[in-house]
C-alpha positions in Angstrom: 0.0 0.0 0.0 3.0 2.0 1.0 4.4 2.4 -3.2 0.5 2.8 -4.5 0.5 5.9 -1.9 3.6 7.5 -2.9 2.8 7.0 -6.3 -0.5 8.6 -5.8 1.2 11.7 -4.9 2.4 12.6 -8.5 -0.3 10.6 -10.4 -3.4 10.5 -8.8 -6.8 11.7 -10.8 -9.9 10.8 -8.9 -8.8 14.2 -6.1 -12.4 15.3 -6.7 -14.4 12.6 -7.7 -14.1 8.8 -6.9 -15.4 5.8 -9.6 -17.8 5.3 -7.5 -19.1 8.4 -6.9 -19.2 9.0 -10.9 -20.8 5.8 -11.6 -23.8 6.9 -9.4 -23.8 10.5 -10.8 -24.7 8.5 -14.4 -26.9 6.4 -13.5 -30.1 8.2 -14.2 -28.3 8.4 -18.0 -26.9 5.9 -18.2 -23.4 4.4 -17.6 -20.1 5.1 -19.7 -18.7 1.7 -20.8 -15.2 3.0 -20.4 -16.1 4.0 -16.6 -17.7 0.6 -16.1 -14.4 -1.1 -17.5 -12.0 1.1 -15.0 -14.2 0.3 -12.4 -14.1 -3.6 -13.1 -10.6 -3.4 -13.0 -10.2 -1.4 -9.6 -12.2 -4.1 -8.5 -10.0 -7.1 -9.5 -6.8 -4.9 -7.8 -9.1 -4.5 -4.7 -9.5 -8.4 -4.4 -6.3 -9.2 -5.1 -4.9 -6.3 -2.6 -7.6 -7.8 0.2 -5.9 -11.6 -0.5 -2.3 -10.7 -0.5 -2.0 -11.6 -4.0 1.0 -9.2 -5.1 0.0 -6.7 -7.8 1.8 -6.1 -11.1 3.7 -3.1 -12.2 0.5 -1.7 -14.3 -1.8 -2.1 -11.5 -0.1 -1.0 -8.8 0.0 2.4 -11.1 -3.9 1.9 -11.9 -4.5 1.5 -8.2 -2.5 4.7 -7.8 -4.1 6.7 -10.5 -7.1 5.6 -8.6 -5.9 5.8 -5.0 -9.3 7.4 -3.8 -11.4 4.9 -5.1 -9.2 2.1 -4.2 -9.6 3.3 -0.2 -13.6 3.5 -1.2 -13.7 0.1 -1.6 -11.1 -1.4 1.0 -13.5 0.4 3.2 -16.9 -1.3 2.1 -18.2 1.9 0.6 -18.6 0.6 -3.3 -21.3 0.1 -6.0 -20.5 -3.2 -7.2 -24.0 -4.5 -7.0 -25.5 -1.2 -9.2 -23.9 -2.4 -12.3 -23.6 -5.3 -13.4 -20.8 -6.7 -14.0 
């Protein structure tokens, strides 16, 4: 967690407005496929980050681009079962 953090410093880009928090914005219109893919793959970092699976190179950068949404769902606050996935 220590490397996505400092990483997070220099690349982060959800400061204002988390996945999640996106995701239910659209709802009413409808969601963005691209936003549903992201999301699906913060998801499969989350798990793996909760069962001490190491993380590649390219996640551990997605999970730092990311690093608001990432603490979102380590702390139970997610939308997994509004989409479907």
């Amino acid at each position: 967690m220590l490397k996505i953090k400092i990483h997070s410093w220099f690349i982060q880009a959800d400061t204002n407005a988390s996945l999640q928090f996106r995701i239910r914005l659209q709802m009413e219109e409808g969601i963005n496929p691209e936003l549903v893919k992201k999301y699906t793959k913060l998801l499969s970092c989350a798990d793996k980050f909760l069962l001490n699976t190491n993380l590649s190179y390219n996640e551990t950068l997605f999970c730092a681009r990311y690093f608001q949404s990432l603490k979102n769902e380590l702390a139970g606050r997610t939308v997994r079962h509004l989409i479907n996935l």
